[in-house]
Structures are given as structure tokens and as C-alpha cells.
VOGU-3710 file (C-alpha; in Angstrom, 3 decimals, decimal comma):
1> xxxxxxxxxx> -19,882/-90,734/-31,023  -18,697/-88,310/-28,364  -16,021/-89,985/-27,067  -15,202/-91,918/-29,935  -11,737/-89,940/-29,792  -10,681/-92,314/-26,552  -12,035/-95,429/-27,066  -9,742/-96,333/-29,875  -6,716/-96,340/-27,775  -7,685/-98,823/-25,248
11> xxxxxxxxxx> -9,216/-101,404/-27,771  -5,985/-103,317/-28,672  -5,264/-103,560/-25,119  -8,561/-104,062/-23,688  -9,294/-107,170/-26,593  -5,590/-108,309/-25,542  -6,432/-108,764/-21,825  -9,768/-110,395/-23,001  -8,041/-113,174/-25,284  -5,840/-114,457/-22,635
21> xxxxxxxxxx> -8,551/-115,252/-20,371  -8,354/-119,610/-19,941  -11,319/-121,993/-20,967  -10,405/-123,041/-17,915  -10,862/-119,938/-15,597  -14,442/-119,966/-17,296  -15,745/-122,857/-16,397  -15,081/-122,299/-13,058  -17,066/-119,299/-13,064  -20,707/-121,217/-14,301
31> xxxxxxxxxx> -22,620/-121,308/-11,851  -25,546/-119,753/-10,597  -26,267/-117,322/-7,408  -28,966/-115,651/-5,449  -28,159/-112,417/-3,190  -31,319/-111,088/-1,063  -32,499/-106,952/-2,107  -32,217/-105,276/1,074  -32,452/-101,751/2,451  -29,130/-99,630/3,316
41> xxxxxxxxxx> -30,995/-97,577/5,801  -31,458/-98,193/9,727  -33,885/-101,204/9,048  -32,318/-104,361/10,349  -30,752/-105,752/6,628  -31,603/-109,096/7,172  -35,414/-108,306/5,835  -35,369/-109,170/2,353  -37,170/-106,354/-0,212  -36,395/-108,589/-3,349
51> xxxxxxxxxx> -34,252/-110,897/-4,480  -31,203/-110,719/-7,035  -30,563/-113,759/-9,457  -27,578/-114,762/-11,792  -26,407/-118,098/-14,225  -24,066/-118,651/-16,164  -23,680/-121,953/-18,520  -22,615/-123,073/-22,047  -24,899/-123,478/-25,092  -25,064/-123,532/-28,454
61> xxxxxxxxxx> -26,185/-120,321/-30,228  -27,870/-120,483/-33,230  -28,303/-117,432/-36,111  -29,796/-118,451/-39,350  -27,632/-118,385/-42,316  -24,471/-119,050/-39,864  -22,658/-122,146/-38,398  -23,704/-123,293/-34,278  -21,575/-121,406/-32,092  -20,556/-122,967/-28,627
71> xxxxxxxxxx> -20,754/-119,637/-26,100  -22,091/-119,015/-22,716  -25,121/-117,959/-21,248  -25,794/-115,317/-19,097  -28,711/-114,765/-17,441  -29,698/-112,303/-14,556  -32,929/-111,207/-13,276  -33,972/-109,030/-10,445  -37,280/-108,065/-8,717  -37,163/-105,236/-6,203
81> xxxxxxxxxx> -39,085/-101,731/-4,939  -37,852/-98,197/-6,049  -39,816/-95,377/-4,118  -42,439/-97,994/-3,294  -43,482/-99,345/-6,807  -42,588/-102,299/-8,176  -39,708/-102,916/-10,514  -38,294/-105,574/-11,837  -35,468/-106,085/-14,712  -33,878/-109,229/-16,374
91> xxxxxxxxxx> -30,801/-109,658/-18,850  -30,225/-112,260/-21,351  -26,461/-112,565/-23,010  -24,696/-114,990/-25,327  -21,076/-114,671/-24,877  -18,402/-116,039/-26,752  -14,967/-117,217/-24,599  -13,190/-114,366/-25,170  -16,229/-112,470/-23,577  -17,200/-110,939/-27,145
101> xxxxxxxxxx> -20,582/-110,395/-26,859  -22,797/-112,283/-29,992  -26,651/-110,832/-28,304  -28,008/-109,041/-25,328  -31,092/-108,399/-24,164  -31,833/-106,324/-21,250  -35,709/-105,175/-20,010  -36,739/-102,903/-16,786  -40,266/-102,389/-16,095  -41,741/-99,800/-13,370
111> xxxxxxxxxx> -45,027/-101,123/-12,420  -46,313/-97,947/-11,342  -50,136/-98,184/-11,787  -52,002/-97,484/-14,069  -48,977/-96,063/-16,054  -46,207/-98,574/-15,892  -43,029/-98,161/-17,700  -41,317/-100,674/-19,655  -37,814/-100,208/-21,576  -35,321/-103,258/-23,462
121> xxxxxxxxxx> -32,719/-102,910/-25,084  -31,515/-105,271/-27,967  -27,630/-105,410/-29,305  -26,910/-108,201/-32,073  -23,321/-108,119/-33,185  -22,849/-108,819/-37,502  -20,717/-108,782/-39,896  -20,006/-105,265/-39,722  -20,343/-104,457/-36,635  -23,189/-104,220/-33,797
131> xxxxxxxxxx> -26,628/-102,720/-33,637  -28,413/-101,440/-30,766  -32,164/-101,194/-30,609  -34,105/-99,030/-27,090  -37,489/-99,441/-27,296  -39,614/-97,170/-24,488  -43,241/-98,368/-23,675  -45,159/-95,751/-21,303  -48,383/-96,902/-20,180  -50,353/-100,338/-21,368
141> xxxxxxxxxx> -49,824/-101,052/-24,234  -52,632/-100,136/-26,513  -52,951/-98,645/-30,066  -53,017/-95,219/-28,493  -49,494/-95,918/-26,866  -47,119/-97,185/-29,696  -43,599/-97,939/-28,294  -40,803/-94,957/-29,262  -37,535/-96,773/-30,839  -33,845/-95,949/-31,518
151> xxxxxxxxxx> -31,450/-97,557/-33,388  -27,630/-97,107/-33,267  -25,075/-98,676/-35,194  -21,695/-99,363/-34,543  -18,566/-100,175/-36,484  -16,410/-103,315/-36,040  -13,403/-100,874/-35,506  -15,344/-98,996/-32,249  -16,376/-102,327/-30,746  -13,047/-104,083/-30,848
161> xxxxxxxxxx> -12,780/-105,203/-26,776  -16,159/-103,880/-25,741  -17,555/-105,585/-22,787  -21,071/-105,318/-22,679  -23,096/-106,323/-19,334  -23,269/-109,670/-19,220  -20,177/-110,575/-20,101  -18,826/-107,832/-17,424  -20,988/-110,033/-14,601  -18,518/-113,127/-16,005
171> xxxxxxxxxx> -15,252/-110,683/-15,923  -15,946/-109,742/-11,868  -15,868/-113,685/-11,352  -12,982/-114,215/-13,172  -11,293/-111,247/-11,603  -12,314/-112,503/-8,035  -11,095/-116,034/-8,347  -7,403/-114,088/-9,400  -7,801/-111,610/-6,447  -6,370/-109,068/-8,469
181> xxxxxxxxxx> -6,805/-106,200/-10,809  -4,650/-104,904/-13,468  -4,164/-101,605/-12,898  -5,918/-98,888/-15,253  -7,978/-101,680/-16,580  -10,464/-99,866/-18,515  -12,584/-101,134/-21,594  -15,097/-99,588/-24,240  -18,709/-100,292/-22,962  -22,303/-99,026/-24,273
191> xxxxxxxxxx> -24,586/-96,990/-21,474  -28,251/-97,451/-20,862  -28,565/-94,468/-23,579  -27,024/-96,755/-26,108  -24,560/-94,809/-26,954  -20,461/-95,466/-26,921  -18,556/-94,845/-23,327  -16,097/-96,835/-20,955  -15,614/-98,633/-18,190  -13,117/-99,163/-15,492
201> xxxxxxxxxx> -12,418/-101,620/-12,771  -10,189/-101,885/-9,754  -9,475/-103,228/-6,506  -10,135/-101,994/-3,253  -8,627/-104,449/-0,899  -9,610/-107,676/1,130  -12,084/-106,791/3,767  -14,501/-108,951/6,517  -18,332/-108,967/5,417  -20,553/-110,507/7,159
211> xxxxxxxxxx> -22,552/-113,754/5,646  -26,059/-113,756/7,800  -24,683/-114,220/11,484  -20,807/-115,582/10,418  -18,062/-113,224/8,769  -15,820/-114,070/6,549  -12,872/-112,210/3,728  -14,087/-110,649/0,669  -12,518/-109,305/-2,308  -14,130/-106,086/-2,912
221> xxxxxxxxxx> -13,639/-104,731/-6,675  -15,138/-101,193/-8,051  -16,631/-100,793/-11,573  -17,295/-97,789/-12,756  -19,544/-96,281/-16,358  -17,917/-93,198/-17,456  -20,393/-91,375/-20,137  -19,129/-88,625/-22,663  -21,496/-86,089/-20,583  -19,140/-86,471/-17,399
231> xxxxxxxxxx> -21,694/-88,840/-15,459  -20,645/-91,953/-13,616  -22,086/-94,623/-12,578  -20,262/-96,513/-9,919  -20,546/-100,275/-8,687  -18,993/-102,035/-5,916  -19,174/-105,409/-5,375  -17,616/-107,995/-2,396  -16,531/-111,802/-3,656  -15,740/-114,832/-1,960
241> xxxxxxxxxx> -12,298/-116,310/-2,988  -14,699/-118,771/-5,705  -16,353/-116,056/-7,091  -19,121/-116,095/-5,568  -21,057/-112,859/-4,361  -21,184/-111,487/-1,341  -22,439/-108,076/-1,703  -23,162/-105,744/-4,581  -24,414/-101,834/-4,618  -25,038/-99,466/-6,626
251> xxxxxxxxxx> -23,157/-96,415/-5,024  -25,985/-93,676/-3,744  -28,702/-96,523/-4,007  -31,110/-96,683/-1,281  -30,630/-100,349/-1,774  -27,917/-103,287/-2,004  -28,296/-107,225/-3,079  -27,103/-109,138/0,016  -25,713/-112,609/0,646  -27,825/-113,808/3,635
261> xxxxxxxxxx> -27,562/-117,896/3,303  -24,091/-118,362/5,847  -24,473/-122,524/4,745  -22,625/-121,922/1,587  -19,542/-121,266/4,132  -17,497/-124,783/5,113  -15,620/-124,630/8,104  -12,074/-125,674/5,647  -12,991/-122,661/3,824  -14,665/-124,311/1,034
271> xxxxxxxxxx> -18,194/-123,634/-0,174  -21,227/-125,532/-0,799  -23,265/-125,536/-3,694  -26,521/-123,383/-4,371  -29,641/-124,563/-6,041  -29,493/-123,310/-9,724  -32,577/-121,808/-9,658  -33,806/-119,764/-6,592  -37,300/-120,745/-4,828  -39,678/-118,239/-5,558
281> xxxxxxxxxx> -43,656/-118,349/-4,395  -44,738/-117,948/-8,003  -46,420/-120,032/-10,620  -43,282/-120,132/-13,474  -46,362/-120,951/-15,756  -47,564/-117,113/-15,375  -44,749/-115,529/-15,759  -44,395/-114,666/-19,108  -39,708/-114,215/-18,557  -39,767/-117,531/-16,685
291> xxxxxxxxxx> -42,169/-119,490/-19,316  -40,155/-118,036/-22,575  -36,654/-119,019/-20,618  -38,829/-122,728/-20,063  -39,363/-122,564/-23,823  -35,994/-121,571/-25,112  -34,369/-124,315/-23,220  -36,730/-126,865/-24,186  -35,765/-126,253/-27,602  -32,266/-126,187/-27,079
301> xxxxxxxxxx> -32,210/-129,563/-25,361  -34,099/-131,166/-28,460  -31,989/-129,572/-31,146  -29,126/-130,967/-28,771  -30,840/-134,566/-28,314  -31,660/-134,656/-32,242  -27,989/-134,208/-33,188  -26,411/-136,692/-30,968  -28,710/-139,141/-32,043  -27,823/-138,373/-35,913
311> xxxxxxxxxx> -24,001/-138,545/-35,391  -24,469/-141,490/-33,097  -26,917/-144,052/-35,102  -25,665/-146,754/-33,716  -27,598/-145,960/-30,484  -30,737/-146,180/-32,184  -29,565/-150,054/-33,298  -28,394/-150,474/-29,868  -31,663/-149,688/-28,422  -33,890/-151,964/-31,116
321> xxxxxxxxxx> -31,552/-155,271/-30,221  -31,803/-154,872/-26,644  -35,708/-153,811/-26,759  -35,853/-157,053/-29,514  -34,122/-159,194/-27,179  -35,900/-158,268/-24,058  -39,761/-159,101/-25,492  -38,418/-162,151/-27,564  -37,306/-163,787/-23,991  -39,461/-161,978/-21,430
331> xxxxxxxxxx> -37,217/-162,354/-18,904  -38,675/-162,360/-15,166  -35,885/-159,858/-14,309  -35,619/-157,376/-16,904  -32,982/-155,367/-14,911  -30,526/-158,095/-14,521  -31,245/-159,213/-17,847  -30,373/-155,334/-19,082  -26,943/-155,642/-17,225  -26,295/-158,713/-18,788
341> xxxxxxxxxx> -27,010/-157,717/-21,927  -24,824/-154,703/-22,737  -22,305/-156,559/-20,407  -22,091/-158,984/-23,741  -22,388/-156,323/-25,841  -20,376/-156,267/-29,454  -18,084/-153,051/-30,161  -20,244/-150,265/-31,045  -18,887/-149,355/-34,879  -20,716/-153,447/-35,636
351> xxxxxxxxxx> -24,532/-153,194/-34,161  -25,644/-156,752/-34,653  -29,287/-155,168/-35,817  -27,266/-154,226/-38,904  -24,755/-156,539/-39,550  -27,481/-159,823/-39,061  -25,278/-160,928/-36,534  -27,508/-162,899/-33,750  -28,067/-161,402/-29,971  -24,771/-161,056/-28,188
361> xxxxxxxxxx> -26,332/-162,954/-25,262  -25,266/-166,771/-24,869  -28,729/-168,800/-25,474  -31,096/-168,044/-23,254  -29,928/-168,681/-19,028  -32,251/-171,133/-16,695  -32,342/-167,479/-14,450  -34,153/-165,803/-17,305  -36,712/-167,750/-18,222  -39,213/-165,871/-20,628
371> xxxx> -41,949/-164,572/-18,349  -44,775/-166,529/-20,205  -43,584/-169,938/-19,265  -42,409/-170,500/-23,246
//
């Protein structure tokens, strides 16, 4: 790659910085936010154009042929106008703790009618290294329009500290919470061409934003791509001391995402909680992002389910004697019964159900009388 030559002196200390990031820090940087697309021009900002949406959260990430891996989630999605025509553009990232990045997935479509644009990009990391797939769809998709595709391929040795996108989104947090940057911090990256470059971050003071009609201090940090043609691409982005997000632009964008909702302020200086997901006035059913993250999750939370319940049988047994118990007395009060029940209930490593041992309850109370009068 073209600037191959000056990556490899800032991976040791870019993957150094990385490592000693805290479990702790982390979690308190899961969480999810919504900032409001507005105009930077002399339209009043408080008219939304879009709407700007990030989570973060733990799960397990599976890969066939390897072991579960315990990462995080991130997940950002944003729906906007450029030049008057829709667009719209979502990212999906595992990330281990020390912010290595295991998958991405990033999409931006331009609904320009009838010749909308559509481009993703895929990076898996492997064994020996990472691969990078762009795919570019002009028009509908028909057999007349087959996708274009690139590949690129990447050594283990050229992607030691890379910080991809979604794990930079968790990095800002984690910075913002410290209100600090390290000067010259500066780590490999991959641009939107896929191909090797860097990117640096630093601090540009505390400063008063304003949160709807209230103000309030932000931390206001700068990131900036640096490509091997010369071109940079520069961020800056406002946080509240937790965090969260007050304000984030694209320098030279006609646009900016926005904070509006001045609730999640407390008058101590604490902050409320959002709603994980933002309201939208769509059907989730039609949307073919919102369905697949619907699906994905669904399946996660029954591979979860289905292994707590196979390295916990005894809940199983614990569930058949209470559910035997219940219908052999019938009691009128089936909730007070319940209470009463795993009040008296034996140690969990000797389930009655399979030792033969009787109910735990004493003999049936005069209060719990089996409903059918037997």
C-alpha cells in the first residue's frame, strides 16, 4: 500500500494505548443515542432533516469452525438528504475489548430515482490477516446491472492497532468520559476506498453548546482520515461529560447531527436515560435493515436461552416439580402457593424430580385447598 512505509511505526504504540483501555471504561460507554440531521445554513436548526442513530452492547459472536467470542456490538444507522435525494447509510461492527475489530459492515444508498446508488463494504478479520470486500450497485438491480467488486487483503503485520469505524465511534466515548487526549494519538485506519491510511484525534477544548433551549459544557474532540493521496477527511464532534453526544459534523458538510432532546440534562448535572431504540413513523416489518437486525437478535437470544438451559438442567427439574405440584393440589391461589413453594425449596445441585425425594412443601395447608374441592 502507499503509505504502508508509516503505518508500521505507530502500530506498537497505537495497539499499546488500545490494550490498556478497562472492561470497565467499556461498559460505561453501551448505550444507545439519537442526534437530530439538521441544516448548518440560516434555517432555524431546530427543524430536523433526518435523524442519526447509535448502540452499543455485548454479544456473543459466532464464526463456524471457531470458539463463541464475547465482543461488542456496534450499530449505527442514519437517514438524511444530500442535494435533495434521499440517502441513507447503516454500520454493523463486532468488536472485541481491546477495540480489535472481528467484522464490519457498512452500506450507503443514494435513492436518486430511477438510478439509485448503493455501495457496502465488508472487512472479516482471519487468521492471517483481514479482507476487505466494496461492492458498487448503480441502478436496480437487474441482470443488466451486475454489482462491480474489489477485494483487498491485508496482512496481520499492517493491521496490528487498526481502528476501524465502529470501534472508533466506542474510542470518542471512551475518550470523552476521560476528557482528554493523548497527544499525537494517531492509529492505522482503512478509507472508504479500502485501502490502508491513518487517523488522528485530538482535543479542542471545553466549550458551551446548546441542548434545544438550555446550554450546557461539551468536550469537543477532532478526528481526522489522512489518505496516501494527501486528502483529509475531518470530524468534529461535542460530548457530554458521560459520553454522550452532543453534536457531530462532518467539516464542509452542508449538514450536522444535533442533540435537540434538553430532558436528558438533570439539574445535579446528571443525565437521564434515552430509549434504546429511537421512534420512527415506519413499519420495522418493511424495512428490510430493521427486519434482518429483528432476525439476528432473535437468534442470538435463542442460541443464548438454549445454552443456559443445557448448563443449568436443574431448571428444567425445577420447573416439572413446581408445575407437578401445582396441578396435583390445585391450589385456589396459585401465586401464593408459587411463593411458598420455592420458599421451601431444596438446594439446587439435589432437584427432588431426580433424586425421588417428595415435594418440598409440608402436606398440603387448609389455605390451599385443591381448587376442585378434592
Amino acid at each position: 500500500m502507499e503509505s504502508g512505509q508509516e503505518i508500521p511505526a505507530l502500530t506498537d504504540t497505537a495497539a499499546e494505548f488500545l490494550s490498556l483501555i478497562g472492561l470497565k471504561e467499556l461498559e460505561h460507554c453501551l448505550f444507545a443515542e439519537t442526534l437530530a440531521v439538521v441544516g448548518t445554513g440560516d434555517p432555524p436548526r431546530d427543524k430536523a432533516e433526518g435523524q442519526w442513530w447509535m448502540a452499543a452492547q455485548w454479544t456473543p459472536y459466532r464464526r463456524e469452525g471457531e470458539p463463541v467470542r464475547n465482543c461488542i456490538l456496534v450499530q449505527a444507522r442514519f437517514r438524511g438528504w444530500q442535494d435533495g435525494v434521499p440517502r441513507s447509510s447503516t454500520l454493523k461492527a463486532f468488536v472485541t475489548p481491546q477495540l480489535e475489530t472481528l467484522e464490519q459492515e457498512e452500506q450507503e444508498c443514494l435513492e436518486l430515482r430511477p438510478h439509485p446508488t448503493e455501495k457496502s463494504t465488508h472487512m472479516v478479520s482471519h487468521q492471517h490477516g483481514m479482507t476487505v470486500t466494496k461492492t458498487l450497485q448503480e441502478g436496480e438491480v437487474s441482470p443488466q446491472a451486475e454489482p462491480q467488486c474489489q477485494s483487498f487483503s491485508y496482512s496481520q503485520a499492517e493491521l496490528r492497532g487498526l481502528l476501524l469505524e465502529g470501534a472508533s465511534l466506542l474510542l470518542l466515548r471512551v475518550l470523552a468520559r476521560r476528557h482528554t487526549v493523548p497527544p499525537g494519538l494517531v492509529f492505522p485506519a482503512i478509507d472508504t476506498d479500502g485501502h490502508l491510511c491513518t487517523s488522528s484525534y485530538s482535543a479542542l477544548g471545553i466549550q458551551r453548546q446548546a441542548v434545544g433551549s438550555a446550554e450546557t459544557e461539551v468536550f469537543v474532540m477532532e478526528r481526522a482520515m489522512h489518505t496516501s493521496t494527501g486528502v483529509s477527511t475531518v470530524w468534529q464532534s461535542s460530548f457530554l461529560p458521560n459520553g454522550r453526544l452532543v453534536q457531530m459534523m462532518q467539516v464542509g458538510s452542508p449538514t450536522l447531527m444535533l442533540l435537540q432532546d434538553e430532558s436528558i440534562l438533570s439539574k445535579s448535572g446528571g443525565f437521564e436515560p434515552q430509549l434504546p431504540f429511537p421512534k420512527e413513523p415506519l413499519n420495522w416489518e418493511e424495512d428490510i435493515q430493521l427486519c434482518s437486525w429483528f432476525l439476528d437478535r432473535k437468534e442470538e437470544l435463542q442460541l443464548s436461552h438454549a445454552a443456559y438451559l443445557q448448563q443449568h438442567p436443574e431448571v428444567r427439574a425445577l420447573l416439572s416439580d413446581f408445575l407437578q405440584a401445582l396441578l396435583l393440589q390445585q391450589p385456589h391461589d396459585p401465586i401464593s402457593f408459587a411463593a411458598e413453594f420455592f420458599t421451601h425449596q431444596r438446594p439446587m445441585d439435589t432437584p427432588f424430580a431426580s433424586s425421588g425425594s417428595a415435594s418440598p412443601l409440608p402436606s398440603s395447608p387448609p389455605d390451599h385447598r385443591p381448587a376442585n374441592g378434592e
